[in-house]
C-alpha positions in Angstrom: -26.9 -11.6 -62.2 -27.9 -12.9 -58.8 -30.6 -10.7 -57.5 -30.7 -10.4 -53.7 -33.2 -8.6 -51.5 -31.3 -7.0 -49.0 -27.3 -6.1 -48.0 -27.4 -9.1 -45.6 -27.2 -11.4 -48.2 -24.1 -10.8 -50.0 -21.4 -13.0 -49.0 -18.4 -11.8 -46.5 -16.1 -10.9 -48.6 -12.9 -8.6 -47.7 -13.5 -6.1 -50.5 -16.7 -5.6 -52.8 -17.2 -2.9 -55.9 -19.9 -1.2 -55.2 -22.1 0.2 -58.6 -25.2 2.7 -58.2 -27.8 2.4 -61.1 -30.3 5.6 -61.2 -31.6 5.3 -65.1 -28.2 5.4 -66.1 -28.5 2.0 -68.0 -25.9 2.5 -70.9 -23.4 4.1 -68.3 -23.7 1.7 -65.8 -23.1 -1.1 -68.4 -19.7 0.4 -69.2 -18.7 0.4 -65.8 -20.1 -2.5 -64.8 -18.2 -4.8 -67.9 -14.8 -2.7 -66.9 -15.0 -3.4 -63.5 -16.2 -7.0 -64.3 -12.8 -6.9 -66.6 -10.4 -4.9 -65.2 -10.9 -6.2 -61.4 -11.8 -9.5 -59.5 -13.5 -8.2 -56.9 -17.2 -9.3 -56.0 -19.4 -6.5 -57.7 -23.0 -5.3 -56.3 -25.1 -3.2 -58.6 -27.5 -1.2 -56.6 -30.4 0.2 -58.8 -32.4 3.0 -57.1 -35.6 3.0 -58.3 -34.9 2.9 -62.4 -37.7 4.0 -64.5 -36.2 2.2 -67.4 -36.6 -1.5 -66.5 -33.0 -1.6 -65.5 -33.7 -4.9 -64.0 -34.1 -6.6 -67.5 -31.4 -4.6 -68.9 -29.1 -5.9 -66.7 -30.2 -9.3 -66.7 -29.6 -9.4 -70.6 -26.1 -7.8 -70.1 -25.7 -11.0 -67.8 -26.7 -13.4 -69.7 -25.1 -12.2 -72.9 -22.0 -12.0 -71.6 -21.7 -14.0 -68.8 -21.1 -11.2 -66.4 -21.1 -12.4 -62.6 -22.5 -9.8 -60.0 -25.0 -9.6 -57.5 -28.2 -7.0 -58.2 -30.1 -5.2 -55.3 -33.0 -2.8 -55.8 -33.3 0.2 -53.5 -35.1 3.0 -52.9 -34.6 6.6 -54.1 -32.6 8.2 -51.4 -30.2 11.7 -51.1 -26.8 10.7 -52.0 -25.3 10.9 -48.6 -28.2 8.8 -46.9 -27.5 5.5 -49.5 -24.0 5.7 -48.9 -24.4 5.7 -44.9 -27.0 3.1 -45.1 -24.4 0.7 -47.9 -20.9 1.6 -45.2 -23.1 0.5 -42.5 -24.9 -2.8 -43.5 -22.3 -4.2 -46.2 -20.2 -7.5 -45.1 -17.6 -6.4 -46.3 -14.7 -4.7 -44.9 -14.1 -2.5 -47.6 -15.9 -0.9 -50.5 -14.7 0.5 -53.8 -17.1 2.6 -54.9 -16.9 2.7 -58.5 -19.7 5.5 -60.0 -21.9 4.7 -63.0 -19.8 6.3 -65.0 -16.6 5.5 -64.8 -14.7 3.0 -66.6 -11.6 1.5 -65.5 -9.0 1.6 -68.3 -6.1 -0.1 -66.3 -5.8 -3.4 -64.7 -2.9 -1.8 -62.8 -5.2 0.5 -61.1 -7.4 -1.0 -58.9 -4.7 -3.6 -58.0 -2.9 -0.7 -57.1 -5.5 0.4 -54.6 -5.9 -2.9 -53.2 -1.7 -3.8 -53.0 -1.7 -0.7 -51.2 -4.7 -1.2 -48.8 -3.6 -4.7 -47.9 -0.5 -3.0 -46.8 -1.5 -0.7 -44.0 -2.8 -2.6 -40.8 
């Protein structure tokens, strides 16, 4: 788990998963490790304002299993508002927005999606 402090630091990449944590813990996990597993794409996990101490949670998830992904904490916001403010300051050209929970079953899936976005100009 690499915690950063703001969008600006992720690295450029071309494609990130993007995970919003809001006391979901146990859901979260089970996207989080399928995503981890099913994809290689660069994951953040955005917690909004958790009241269950997500933070360690997560951090014991990481170490545990060796999960790589970067961690941000943000505030509270409408639904509509945290996704403007993610599409706008994300460097990264595209976003898979994976919600807490879902769990990718398929490594066929998401490589789909991708195959099919590197495609199209």
């Amino acid at each position: 788990m690499i915690r950063i402090a703001s969008l600006a630091q992720l690295p450029r990449v071309h494609t990130c998963a993007v995970i919003i944590n809001c006391d979901t813990n146990w859901y979260t996990t089970l996207a989080l490790a399928s995503c981890r597993t099913r994809t290689s794409l660069p994951i953040l996990l955005i917690d909004c304002q958790s009241t269950a101490e997500s933070r360690a949670h997560f951090r014991k998830i990481s170490d545990r299993l060796g999960l790589e992904f970067f961690w941000l904490e943000w505030p509270l916001r409408p639904h509509g508002i945290a996704l403007d403010a993610l599409m706008a300051e994300i460097p990264a050209s595209r976003v898979l927005l994976v919600d807490s929970d879902l769990e990718i079953v398929g490594e066929g899936l998401v490589h789909s999606i991708v195959s099919a976005l590197d495609a199209e100009p």
